[in-house]
VMD Tcl script that draws the C-alpha trace (Angstrom):
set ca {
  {71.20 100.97 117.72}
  {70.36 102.30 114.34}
  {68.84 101.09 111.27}
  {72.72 100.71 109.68}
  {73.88 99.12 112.48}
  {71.30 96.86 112.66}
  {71.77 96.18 109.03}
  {75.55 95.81 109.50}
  {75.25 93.53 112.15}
  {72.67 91.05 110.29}
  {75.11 90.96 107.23}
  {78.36 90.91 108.99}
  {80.07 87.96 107.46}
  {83.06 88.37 110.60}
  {81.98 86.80 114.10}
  {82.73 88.65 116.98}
  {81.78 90.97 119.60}
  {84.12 93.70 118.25}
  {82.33 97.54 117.43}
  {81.43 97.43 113.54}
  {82.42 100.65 111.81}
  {81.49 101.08 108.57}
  {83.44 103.45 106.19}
  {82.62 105.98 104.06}
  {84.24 107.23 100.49}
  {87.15 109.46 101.60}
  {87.27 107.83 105.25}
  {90.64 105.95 106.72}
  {89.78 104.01 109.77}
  {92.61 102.99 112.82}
  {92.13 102.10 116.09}
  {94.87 99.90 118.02}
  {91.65 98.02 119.70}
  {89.92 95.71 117.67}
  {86.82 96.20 115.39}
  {85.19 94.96 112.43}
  {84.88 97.28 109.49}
  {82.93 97.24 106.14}
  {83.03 99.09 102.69}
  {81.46 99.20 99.64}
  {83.69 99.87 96.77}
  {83.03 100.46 92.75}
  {85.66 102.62 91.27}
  {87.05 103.62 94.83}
  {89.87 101.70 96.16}
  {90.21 99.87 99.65}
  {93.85 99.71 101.26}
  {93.47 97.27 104.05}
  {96.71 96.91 106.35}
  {97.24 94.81 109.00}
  {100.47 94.49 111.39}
  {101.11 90.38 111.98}
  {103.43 91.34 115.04}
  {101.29 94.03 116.96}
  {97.55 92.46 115.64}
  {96.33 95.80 114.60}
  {94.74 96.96 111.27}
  {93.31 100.19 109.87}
  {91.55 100.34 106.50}
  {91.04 103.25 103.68}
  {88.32 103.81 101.48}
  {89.54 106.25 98.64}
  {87.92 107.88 95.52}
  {90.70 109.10 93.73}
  {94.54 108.78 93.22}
  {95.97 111.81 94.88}
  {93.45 110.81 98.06}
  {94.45 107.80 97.72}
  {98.39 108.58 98.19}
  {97.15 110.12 100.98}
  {94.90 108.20 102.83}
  {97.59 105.39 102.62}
  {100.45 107.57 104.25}
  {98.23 108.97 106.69}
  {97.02 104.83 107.54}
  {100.66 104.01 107.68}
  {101.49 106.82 110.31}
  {98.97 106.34 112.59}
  {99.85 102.84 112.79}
  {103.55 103.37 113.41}
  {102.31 105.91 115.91}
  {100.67 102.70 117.78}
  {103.70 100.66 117.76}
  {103.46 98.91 114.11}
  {106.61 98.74 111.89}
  {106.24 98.69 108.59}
  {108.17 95.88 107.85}
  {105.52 93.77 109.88}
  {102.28 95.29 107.60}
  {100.80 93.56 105.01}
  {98.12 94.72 102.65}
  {95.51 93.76 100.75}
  {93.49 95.48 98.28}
  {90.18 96.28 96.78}
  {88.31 98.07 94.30}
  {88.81 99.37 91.26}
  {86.29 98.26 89.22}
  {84.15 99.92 86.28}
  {80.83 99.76 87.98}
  {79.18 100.98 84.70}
  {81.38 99.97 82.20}
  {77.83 98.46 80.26}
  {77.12 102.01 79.70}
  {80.18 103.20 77.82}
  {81.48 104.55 80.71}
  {85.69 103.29 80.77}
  {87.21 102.64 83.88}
  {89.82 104.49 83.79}
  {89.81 106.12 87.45}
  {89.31 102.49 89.12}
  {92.70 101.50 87.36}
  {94.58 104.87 87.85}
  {93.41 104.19 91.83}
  {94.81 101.14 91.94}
  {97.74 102.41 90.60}
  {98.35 104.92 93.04}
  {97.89 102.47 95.68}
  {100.58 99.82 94.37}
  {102.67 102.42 93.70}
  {102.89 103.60 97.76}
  {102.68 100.34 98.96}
  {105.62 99.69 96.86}
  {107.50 102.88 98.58}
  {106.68 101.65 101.88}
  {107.82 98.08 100.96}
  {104.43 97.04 102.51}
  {103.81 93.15 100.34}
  {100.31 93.07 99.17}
  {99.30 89.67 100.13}
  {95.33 89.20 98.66}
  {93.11 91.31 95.88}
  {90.71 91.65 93.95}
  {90.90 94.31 91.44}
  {89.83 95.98 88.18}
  {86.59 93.63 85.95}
  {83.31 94.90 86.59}
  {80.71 95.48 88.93}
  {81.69 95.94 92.66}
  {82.81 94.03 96.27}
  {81.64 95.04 99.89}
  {84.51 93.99 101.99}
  {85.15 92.67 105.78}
  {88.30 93.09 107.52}
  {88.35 92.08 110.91}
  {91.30 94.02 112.19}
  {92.66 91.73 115.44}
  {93.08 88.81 112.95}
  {93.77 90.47 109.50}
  {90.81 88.40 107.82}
  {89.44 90.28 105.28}
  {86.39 88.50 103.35}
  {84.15 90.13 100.48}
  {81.27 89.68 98.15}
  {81.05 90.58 94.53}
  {78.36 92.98 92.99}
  {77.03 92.29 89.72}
  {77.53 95.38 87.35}
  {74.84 97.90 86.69}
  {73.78 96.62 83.07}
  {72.02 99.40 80.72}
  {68.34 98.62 79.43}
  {69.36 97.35 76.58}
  {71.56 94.36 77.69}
  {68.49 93.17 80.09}
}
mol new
graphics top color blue
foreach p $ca { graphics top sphere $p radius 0.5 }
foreach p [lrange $ca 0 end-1] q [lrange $ca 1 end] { graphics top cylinder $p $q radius 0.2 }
display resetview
């Protein structure tokens, strides 16, 4: 086991004996066997679906909104490929924020991501049940994906010098 794992496994807030997998910016994550996954998201947006009928989720972790489009259709297909329906899936979503919004810096791309994603979801018809979106700062998030729990925890923004 490595140091991340160990790390992972200490901080997990999701009981379990499920494998923790822990995505990376630009990663989608399904597998039709349990596990618990983790993110950490600033401007980057988390699609988390999860299929009430067949008790199997998947996860995205995108950076921007044409990968984001993608990494959403390319979630929902490998879950229909499993068995899921789409009219089972619900989703809930993350991210989005203006991590350094203290230093002038707008956060425009965390809104245009979340965008993107509401917009597919939409398509799909997939309801987006729980989120917690746009403001500042950051969230690492949970999602167990045999019971569809998804828990998080807030990051403070990064605040320049001069607001310490």
């Amino acid at each position: 086991m490595d140091e991340v794992e160990r790390r992972l496994r200490r901080l997990m807030p999701l009981g379990g004996t499920a494998p923790i997998h822990r995505l990376k910016p630009g990663e989608i994550y399904f597998n039709p066997k349990p596990h618990r996954l983790a993110t950490l998201l600033g401007s980057c947006v988390a699609v988390c679906l999860w299929d009430e009928e067949r008790r199997m989720g998947g996860m995205t972790h995108s950076l921007v909104p044409p990968a984001t489009d993608a990494a959403i259709h390319e979630l929902v297909r490998r879950m229909v490929r499993a068995g899921c329906r789409t009219e089972a899936m619900r989703a809930k979503l993350f991210g989005g924020f203006a991590p350094m919004k203290s230093f002038g810096m707008p956060g425009t791309i965390g809104a245009a991501n979340i965008e993107s994603a509401v917009a597919v979801l939409r398509d799909y018809g997939i309801s987006i049940v729980a989120q917690e979106i746009m403001g500042e700062g950051g969230i690492v998030i949970y999602q167990d994906t045999e019971s569809g729990e998804v828990t998080g925890r807030k990051i403070s923004p990064i605040k320049a010098v001069e607001d310490r």
